[in-house]
mmCIF file of the N, C-alpha and C atoms, coordinates in Angstrom:
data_MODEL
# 
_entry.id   MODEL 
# 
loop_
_atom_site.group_PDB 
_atom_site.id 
_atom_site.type_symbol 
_atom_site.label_atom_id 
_atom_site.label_alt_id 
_atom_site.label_comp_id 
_atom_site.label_asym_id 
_atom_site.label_entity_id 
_atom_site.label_seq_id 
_atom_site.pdbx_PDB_ins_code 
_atom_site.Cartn_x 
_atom_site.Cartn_y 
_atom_site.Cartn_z 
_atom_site.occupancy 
_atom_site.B_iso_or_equiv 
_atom_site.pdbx_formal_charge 
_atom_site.auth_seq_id 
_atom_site.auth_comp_id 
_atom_site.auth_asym_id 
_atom_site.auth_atom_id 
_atom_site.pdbx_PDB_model_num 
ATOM 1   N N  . UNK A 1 1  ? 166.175 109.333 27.633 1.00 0.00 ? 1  UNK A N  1 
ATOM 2   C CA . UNK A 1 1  ? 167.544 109.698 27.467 1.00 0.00 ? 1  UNK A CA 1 
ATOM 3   C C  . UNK A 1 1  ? 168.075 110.159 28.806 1.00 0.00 ? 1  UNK A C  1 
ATOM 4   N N  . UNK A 1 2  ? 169.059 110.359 28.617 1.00 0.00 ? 2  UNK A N  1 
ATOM 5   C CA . UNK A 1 2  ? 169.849 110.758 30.522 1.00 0.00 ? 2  UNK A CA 1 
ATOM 6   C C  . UNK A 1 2  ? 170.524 111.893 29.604 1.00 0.00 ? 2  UNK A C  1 
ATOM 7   N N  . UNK A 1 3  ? 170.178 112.835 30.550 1.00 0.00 ? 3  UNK A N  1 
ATOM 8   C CA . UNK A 1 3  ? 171.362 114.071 30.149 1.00 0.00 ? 3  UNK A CA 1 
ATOM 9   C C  . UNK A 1 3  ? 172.060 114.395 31.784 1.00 0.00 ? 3  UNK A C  1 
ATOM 10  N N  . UNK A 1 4  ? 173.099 115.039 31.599 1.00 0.00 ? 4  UNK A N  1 
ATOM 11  C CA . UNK A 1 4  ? 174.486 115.176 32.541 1.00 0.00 ? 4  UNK A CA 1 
ATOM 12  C C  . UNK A 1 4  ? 174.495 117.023 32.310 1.00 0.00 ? 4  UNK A C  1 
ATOM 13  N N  . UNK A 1 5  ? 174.218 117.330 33.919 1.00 0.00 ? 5  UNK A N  1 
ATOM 14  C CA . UNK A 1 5  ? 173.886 118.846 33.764 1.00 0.00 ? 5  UNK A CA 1 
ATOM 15  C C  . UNK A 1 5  ? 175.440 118.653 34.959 1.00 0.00 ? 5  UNK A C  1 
ATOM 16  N N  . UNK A 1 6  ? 175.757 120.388 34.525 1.00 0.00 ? 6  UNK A N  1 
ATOM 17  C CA . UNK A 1 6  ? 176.455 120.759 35.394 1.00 0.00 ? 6  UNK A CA 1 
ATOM 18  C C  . UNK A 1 6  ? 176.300 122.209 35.704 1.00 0.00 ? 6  UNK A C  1 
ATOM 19  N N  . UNK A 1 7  ? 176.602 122.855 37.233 1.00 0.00 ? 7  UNK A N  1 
ATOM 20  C CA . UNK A 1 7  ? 176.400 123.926 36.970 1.00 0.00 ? 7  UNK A CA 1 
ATOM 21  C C  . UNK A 1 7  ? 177.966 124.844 37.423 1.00 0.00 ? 7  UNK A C  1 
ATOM 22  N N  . UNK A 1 8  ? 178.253 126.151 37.246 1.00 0.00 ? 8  UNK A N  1 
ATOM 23  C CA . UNK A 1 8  ? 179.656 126.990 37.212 1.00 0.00 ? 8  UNK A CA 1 
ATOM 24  C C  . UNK A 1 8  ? 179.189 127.914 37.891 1.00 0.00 ? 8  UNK A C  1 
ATOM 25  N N  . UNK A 1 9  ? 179.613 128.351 38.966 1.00 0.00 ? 9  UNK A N  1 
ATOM 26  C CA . UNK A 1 9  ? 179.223 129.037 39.836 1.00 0.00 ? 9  UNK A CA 1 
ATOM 27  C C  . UNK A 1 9  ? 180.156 130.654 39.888 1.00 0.00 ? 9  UNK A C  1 
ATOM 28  N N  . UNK A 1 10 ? 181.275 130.855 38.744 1.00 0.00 ? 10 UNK A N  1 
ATOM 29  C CA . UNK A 1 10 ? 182.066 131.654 38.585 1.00 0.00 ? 10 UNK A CA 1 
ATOM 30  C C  . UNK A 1 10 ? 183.123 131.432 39.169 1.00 0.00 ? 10 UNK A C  1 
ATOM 31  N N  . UNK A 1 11 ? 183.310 130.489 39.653 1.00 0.00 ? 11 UNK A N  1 
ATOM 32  C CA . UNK A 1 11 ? 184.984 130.309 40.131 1.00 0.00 ? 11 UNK A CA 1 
ATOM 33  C C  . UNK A 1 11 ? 185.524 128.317 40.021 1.00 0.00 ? 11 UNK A C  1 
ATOM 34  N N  . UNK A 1 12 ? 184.177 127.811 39.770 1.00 0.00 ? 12 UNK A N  1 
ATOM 35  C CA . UNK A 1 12 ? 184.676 126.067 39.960 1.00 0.00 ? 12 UNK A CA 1 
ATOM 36  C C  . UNK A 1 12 ? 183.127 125.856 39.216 1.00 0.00 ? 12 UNK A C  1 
ATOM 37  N N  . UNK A 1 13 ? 183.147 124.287 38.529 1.00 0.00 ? 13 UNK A N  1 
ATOM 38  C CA . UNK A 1 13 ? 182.465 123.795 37.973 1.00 0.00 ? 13 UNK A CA 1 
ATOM 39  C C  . UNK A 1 13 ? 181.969 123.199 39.410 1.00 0.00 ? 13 UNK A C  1 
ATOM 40  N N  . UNK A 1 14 ? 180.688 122.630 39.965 1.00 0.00 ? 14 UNK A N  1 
ATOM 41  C CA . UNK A 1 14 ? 180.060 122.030 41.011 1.00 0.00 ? 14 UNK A CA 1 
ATOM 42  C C  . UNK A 1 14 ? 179.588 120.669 40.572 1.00 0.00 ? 14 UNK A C  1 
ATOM 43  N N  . UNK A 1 15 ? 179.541 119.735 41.185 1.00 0.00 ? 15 UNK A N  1 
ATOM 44  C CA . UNK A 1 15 ? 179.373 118.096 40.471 1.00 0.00 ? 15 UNK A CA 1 
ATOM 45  C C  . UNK A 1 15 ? 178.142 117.800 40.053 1.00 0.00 ? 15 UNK A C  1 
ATOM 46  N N  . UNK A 1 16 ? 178.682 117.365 39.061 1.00 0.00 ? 16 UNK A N  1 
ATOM 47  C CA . UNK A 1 16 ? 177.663 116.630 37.792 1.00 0.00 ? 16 UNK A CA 1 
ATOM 48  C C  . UNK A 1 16 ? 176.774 116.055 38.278 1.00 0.00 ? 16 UNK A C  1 
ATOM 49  N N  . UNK A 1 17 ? 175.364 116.115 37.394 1.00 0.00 ? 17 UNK A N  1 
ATOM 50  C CA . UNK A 1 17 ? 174.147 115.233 37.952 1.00 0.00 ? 17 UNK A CA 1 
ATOM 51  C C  . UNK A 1 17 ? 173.893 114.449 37.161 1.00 0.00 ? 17 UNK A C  1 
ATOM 52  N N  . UNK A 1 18 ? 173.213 113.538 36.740 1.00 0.00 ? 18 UNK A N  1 
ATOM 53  C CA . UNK A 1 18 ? 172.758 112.787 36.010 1.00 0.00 ? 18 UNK A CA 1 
ATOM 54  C C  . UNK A 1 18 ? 170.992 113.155 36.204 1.00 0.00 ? 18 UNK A C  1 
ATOM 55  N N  . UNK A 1 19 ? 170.253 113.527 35.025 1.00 0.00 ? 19 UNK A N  1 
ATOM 56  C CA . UNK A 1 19 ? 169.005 113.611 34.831 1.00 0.00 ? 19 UNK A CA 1 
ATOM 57  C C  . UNK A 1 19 ? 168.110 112.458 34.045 1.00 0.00 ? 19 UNK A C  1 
ATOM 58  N N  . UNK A 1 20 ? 167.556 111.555 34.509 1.00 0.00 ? 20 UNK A N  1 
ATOM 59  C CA . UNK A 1 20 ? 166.998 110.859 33.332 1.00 0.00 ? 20 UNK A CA 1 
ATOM 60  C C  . UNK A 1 20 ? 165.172 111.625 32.830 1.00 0.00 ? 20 UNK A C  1 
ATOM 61  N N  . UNK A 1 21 ? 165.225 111.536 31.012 1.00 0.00 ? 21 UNK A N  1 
ATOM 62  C CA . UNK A 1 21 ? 164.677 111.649 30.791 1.00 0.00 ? 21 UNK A CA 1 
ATOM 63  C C  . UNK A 1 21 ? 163.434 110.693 30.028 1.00 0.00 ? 21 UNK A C  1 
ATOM 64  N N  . UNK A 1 22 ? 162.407 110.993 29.901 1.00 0.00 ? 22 UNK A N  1 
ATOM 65  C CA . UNK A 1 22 ? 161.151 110.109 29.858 1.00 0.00 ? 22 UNK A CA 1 
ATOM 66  C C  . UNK A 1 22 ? 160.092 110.759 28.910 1.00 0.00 ? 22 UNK A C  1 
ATOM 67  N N  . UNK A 1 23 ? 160.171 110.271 28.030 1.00 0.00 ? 23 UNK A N  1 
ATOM 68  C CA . UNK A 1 23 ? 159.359 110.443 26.815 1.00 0.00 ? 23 UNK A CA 1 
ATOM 69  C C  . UNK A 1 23 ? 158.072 111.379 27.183 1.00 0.00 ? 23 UNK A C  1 
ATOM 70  N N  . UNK A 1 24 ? 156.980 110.268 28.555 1.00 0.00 ? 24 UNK A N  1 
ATOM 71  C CA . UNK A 1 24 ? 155.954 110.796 28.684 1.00 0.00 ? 24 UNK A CA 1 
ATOM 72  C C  . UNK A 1 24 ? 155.859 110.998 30.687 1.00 0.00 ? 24 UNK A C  1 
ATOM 73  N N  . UNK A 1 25 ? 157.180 111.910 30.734 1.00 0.00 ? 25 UNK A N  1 
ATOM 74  C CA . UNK A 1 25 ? 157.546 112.558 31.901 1.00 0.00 ? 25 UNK A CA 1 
ATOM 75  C C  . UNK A 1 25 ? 156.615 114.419 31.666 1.00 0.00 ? 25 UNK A C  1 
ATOM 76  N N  . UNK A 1 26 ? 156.855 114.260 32.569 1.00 0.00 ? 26 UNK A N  1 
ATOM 77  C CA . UNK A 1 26 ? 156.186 116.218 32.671 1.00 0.00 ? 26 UNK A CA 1 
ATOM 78  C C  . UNK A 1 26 ? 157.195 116.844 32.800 1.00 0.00 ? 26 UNK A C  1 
ATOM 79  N N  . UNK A 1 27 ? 157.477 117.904 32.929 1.00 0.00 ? 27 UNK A N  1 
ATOM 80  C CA . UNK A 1 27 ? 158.523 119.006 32.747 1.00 0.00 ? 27 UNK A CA 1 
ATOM 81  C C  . UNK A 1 27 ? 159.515 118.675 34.078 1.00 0.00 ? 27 UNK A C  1 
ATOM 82  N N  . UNK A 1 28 ? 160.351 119.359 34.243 1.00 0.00 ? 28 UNK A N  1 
ATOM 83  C CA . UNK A 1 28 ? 160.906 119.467 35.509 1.00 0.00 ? 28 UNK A CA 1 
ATOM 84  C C  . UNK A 1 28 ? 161.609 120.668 35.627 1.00 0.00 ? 28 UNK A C  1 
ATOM 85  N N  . UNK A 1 29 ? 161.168 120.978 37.080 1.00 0.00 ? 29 UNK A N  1 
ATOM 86  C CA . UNK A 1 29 ? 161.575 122.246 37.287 1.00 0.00 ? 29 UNK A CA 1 
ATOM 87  C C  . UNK A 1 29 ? 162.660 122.352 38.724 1.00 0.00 ? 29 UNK A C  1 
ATOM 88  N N  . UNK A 1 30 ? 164.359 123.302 38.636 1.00 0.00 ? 30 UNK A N  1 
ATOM 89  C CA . UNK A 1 30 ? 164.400 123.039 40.072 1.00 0.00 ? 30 UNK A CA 1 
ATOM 90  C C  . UNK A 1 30 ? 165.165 124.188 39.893 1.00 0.00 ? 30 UNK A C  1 
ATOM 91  N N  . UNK A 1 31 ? 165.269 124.509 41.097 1.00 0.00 ? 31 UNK A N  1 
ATOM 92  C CA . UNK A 1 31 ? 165.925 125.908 41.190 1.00 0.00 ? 31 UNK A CA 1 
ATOM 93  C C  . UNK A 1 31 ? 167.353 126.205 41.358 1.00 0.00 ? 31 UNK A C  1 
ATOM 94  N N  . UNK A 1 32 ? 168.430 126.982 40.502 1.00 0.00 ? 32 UNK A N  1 
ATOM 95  C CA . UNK A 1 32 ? 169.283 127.175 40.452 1.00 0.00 ? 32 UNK A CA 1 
ATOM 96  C C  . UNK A 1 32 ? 170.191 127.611 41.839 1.00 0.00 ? 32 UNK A C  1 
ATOM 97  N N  . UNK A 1 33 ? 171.050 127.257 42.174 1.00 0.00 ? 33 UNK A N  1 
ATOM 98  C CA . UNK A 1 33 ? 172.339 127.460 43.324 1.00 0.00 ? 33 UNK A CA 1 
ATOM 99  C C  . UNK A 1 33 ? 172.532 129.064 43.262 1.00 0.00 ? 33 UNK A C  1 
ATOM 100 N N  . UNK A 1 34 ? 172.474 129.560 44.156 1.00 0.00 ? 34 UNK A N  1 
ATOM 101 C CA . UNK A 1 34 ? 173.268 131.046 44.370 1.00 0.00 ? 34 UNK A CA 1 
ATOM 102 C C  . UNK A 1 34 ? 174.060 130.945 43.611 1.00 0.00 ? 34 UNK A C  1 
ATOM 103 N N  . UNK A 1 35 ? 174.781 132.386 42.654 1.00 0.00 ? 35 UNK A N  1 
ATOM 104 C CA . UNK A 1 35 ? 175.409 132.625 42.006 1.00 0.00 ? 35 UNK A CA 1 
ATOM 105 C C  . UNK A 1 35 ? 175.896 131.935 40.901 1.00 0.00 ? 35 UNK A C  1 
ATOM 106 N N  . UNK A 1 36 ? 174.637 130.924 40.219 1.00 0.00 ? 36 UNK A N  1 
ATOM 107 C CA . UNK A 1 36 ? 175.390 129.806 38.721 1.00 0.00 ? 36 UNK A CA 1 
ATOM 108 C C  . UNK A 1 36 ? 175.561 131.143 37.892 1.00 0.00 ? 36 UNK A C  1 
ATOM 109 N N  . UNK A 1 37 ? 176.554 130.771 36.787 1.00 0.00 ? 37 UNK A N  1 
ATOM 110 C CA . UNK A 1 37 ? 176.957 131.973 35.921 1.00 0.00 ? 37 UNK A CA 1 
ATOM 111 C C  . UNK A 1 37 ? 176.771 131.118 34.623 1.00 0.00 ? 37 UNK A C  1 
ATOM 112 N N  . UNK A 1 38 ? 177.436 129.756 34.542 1.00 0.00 ? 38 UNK A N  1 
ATOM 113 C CA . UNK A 1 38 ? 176.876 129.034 33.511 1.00 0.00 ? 38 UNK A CA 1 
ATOM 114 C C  . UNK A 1 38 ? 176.407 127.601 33.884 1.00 0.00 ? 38 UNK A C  1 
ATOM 115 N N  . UNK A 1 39 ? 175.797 126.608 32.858 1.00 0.00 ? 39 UNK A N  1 
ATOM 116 C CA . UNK A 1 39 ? 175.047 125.796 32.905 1.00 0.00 ? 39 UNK A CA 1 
ATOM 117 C C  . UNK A 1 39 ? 175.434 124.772 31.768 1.00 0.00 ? 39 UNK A C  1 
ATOM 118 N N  . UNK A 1 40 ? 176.225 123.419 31.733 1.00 0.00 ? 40 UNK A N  1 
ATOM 119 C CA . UNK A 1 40 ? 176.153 122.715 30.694 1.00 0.00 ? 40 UNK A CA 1 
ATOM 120 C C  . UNK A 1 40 ? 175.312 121.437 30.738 1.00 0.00 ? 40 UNK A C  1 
ATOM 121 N N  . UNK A 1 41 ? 175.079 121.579 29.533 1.00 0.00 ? 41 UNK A N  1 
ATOM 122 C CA . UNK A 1 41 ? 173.815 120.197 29.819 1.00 0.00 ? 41 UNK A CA 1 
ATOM 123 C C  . UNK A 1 41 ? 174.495 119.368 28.532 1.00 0.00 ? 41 UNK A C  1 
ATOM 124 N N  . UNK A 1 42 ? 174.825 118.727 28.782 1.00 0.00 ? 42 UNK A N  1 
ATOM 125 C CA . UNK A 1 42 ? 174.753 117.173 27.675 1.00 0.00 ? 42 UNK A CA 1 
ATOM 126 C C  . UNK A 1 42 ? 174.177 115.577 27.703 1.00 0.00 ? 42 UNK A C  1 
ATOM 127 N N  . UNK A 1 43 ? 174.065 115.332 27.052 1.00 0.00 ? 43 UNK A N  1 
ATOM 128 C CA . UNK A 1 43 ? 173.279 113.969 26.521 1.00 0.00 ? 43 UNK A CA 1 
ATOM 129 C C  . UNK A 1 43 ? 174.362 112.616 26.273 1.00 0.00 ? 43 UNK A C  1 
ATOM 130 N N  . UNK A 1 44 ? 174.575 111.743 27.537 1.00 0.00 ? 44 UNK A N  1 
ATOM 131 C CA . UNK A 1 44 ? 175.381 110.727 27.234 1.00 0.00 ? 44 UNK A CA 1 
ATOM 132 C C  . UNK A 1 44 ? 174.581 109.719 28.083 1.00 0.00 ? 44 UNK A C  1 
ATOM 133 N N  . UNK A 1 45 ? 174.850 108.608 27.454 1.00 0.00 ? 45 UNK A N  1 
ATOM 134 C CA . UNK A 1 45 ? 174.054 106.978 27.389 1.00 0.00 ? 45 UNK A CA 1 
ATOM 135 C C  . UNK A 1 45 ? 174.140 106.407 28.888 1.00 0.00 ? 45 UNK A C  1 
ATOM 136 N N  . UNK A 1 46 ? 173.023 105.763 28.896 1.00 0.00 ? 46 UNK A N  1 
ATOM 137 C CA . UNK A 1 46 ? 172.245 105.589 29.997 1.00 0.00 ? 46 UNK A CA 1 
ATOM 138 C C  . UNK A 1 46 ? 172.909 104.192 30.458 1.00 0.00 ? 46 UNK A C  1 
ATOM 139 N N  . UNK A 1 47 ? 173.399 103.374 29.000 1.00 0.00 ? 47 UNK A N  1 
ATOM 140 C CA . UNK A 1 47 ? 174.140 102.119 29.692 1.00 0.00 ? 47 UNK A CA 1 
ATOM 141 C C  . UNK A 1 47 ? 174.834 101.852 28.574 1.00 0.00 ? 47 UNK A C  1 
ATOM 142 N N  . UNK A 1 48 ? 175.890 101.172 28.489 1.00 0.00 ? 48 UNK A N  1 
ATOM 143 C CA . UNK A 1 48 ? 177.042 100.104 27.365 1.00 0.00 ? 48 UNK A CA 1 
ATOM 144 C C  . UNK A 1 48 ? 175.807 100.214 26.135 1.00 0.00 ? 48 UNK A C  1 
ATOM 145 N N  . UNK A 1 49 ? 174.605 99.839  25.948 1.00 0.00 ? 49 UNK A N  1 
ATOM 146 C CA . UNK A 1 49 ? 174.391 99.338  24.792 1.00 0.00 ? 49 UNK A CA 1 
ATOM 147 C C  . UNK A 1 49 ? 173.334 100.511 24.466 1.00 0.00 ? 49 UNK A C  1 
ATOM 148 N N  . UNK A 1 50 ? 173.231 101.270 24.622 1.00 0.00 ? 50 UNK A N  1 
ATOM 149 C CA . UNK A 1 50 ? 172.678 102.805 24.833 1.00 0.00 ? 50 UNK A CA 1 
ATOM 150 C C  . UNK A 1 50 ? 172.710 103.397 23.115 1.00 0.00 ? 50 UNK A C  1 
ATOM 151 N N  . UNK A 1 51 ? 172.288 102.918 22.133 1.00 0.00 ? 51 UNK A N  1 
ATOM 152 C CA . UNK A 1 51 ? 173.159 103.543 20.917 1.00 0.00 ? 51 UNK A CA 1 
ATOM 153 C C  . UNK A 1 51 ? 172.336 104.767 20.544 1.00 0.00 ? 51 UNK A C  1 
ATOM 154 N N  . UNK A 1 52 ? 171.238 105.284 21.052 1.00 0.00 ? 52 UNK A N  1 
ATOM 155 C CA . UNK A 1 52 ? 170.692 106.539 21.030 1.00 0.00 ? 52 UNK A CA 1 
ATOM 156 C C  . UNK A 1 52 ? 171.660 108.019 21.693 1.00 0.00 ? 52 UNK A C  1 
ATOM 157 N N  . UNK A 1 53 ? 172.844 107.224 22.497 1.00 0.00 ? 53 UNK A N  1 
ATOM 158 C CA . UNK A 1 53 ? 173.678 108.278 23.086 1.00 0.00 ? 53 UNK A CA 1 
ATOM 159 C C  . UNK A 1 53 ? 174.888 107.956 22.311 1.00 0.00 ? 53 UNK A C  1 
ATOM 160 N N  . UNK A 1 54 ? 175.035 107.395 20.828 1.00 0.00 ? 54 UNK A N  1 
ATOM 161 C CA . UNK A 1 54 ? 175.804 107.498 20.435 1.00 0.00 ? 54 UNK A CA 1 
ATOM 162 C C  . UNK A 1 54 ? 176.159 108.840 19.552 1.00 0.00 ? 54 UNK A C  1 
ATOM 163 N N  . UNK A 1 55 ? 175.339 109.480 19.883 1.00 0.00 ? 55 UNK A N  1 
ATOM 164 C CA . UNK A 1 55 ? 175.190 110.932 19.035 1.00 0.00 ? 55 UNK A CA 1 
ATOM 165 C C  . UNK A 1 55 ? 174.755 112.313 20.014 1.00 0.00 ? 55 UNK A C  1 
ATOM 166 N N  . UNK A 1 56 ? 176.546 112.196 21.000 1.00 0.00 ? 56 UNK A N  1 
ATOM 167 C CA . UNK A 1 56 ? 176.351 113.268 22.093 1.00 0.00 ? 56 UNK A CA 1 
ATOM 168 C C  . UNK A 1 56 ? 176.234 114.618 21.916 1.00 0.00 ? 56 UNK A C  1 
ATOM 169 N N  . UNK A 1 57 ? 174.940 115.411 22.759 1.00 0.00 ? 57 UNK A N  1 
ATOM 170 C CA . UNK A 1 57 ? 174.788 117.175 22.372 1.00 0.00 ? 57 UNK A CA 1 
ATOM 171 C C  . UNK A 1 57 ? 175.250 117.255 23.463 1.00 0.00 ? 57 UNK A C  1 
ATOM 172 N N  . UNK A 1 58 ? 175.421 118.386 23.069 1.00 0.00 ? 58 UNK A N  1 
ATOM 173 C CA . UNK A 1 58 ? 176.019 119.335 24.749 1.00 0.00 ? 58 UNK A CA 1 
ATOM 174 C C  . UNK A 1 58 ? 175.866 120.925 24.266 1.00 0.00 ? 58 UNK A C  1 
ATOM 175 N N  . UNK A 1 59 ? 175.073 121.635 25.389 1.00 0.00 ? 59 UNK A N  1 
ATOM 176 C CA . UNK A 1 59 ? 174.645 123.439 25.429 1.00 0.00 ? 59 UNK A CA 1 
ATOM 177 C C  . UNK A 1 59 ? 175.526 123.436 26.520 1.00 0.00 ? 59 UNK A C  1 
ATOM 178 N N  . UNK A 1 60 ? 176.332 124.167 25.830 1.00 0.00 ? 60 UNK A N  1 
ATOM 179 C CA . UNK A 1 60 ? 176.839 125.945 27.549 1.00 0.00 ? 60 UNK A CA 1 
ATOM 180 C C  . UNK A 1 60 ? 175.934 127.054 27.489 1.00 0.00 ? 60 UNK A C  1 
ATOM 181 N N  . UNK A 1 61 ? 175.218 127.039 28.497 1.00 0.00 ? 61 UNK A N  1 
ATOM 182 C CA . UNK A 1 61 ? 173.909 128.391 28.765 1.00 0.00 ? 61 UNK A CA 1 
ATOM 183 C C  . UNK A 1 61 ? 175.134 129.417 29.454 1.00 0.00 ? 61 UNK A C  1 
ATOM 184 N N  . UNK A 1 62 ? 175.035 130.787 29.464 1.00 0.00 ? 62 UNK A N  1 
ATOM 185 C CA . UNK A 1 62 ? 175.814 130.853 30.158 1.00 0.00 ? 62 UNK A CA 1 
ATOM 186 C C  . UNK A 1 62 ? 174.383 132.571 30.660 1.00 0.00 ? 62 UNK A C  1 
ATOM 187 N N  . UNK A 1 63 ? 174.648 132.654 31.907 1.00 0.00 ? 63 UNK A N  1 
ATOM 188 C CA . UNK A 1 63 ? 173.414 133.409 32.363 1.00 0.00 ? 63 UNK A CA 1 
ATOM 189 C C  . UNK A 1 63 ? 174.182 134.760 32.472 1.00 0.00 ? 63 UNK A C  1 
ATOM 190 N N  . UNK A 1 64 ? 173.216 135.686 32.191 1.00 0.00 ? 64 UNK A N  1 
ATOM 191 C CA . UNK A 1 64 ? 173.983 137.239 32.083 1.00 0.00 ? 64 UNK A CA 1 
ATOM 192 C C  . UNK A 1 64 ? 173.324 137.997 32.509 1.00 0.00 ? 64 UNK A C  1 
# 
């Protein structure tokens, strides 16, 4: 699946990434930007015929 992270740094949203994910991938770990305050992660399709991303999630983490 590809999920689309973004992170909010308290004053502007900072540009979108695209993450692809992999069934039999290992974790991934990376370290957050000075001052993120929140974090959205959602799940949208990897290409046109993608119908596993026809059923988009999306989390706002928001760090406190």
């Amino acid at each position: 699946m590809r999920l689309k992270v973004q992170f909010h740094n308290g004053t502007t949203w900072l540009p979108a990434k695209d993450i692809d994910v992999n069934q039999g991938d290992g974790r991934l770990a990376e370290k957050l930007p000075k001052g993120i305050q929140k974090i959205h992660v959602g799940r949208v399709k990897k290409s046109g015929g993608d119908v596993v991303g026809d059923n988009p999630v999306g989390w706002l983490l928001e760090i406190l």
